[in-house]
C-alpha positions as CSV (number, residue, x, y, z in Angstrom):
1,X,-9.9,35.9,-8.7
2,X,-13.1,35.3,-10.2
3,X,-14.1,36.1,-14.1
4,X,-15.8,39.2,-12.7
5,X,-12.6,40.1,-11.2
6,X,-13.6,40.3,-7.7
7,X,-11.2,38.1,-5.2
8,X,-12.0,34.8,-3.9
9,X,-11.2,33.5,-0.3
10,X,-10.9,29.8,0.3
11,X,-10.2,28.2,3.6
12,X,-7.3,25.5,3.6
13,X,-5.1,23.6,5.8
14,X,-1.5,23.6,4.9
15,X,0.0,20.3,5.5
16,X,3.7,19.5,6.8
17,X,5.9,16.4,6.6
18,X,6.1,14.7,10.5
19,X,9.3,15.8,12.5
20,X,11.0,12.4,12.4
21,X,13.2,13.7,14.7
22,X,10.8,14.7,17.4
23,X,8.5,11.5,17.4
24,X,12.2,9.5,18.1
25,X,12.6,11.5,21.2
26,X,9.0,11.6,22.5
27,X,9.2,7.8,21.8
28,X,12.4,7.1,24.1
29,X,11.2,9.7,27.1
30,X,7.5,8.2,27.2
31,X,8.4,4.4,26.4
32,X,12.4,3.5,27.7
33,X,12.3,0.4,27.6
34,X,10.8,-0.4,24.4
35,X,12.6,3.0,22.8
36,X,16.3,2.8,23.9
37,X,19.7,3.4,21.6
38,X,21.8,0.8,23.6
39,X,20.7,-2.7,23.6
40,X,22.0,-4.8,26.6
41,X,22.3,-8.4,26.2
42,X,20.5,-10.6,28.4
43,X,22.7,-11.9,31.3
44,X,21.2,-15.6,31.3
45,X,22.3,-16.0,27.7
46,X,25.9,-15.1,28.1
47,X,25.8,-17.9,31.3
48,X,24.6,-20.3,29.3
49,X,27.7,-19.5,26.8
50,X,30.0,-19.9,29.5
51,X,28.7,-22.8,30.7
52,X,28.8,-24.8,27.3
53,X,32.2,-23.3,26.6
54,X,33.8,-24.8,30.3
55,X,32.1,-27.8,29.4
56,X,33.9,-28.3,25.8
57,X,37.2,-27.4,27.2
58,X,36.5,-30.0,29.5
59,X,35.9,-32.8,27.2
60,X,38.8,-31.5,24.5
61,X,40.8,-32.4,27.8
62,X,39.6,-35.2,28.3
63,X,39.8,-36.5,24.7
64,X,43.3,-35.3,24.5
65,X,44.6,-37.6,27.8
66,X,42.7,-40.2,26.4
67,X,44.4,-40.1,22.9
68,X,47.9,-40.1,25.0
């Protein structure tokens, strides 16, 4: 209200906090590879793993025979 008692309207946009919620799940159905919950490994890695372990036990083997 003004001083002279008469009422006042004012235009205003109301303002509300981002649904968190909502931008994770338009995120994972528009983008599914980048926006996923499970994260796989790579298969190449884990090879590469195998691959060096194999060729320790090989040479702990071979140091072992060697040592008598």
């Amino acid at each position: 209200m003004q001083s002279g008692g008469t009422p006042v309207t004012v235009k205003y946009t109301e303002h509300y906090p981002p649904d968190t919620t909502a931008l994770v799940f338009w995120l994972r159905n528009r983008q599914r590879g980048r926006w996923r919950d499970k994260v796989e490994p790579e298969a190449d890695a884990s090879n590469d793993f195998l691959a060096e372990l194999d060729a320790a036990s090989a040479r702990a083997r071979n140091f072992s025979c060697d040592r008598g």
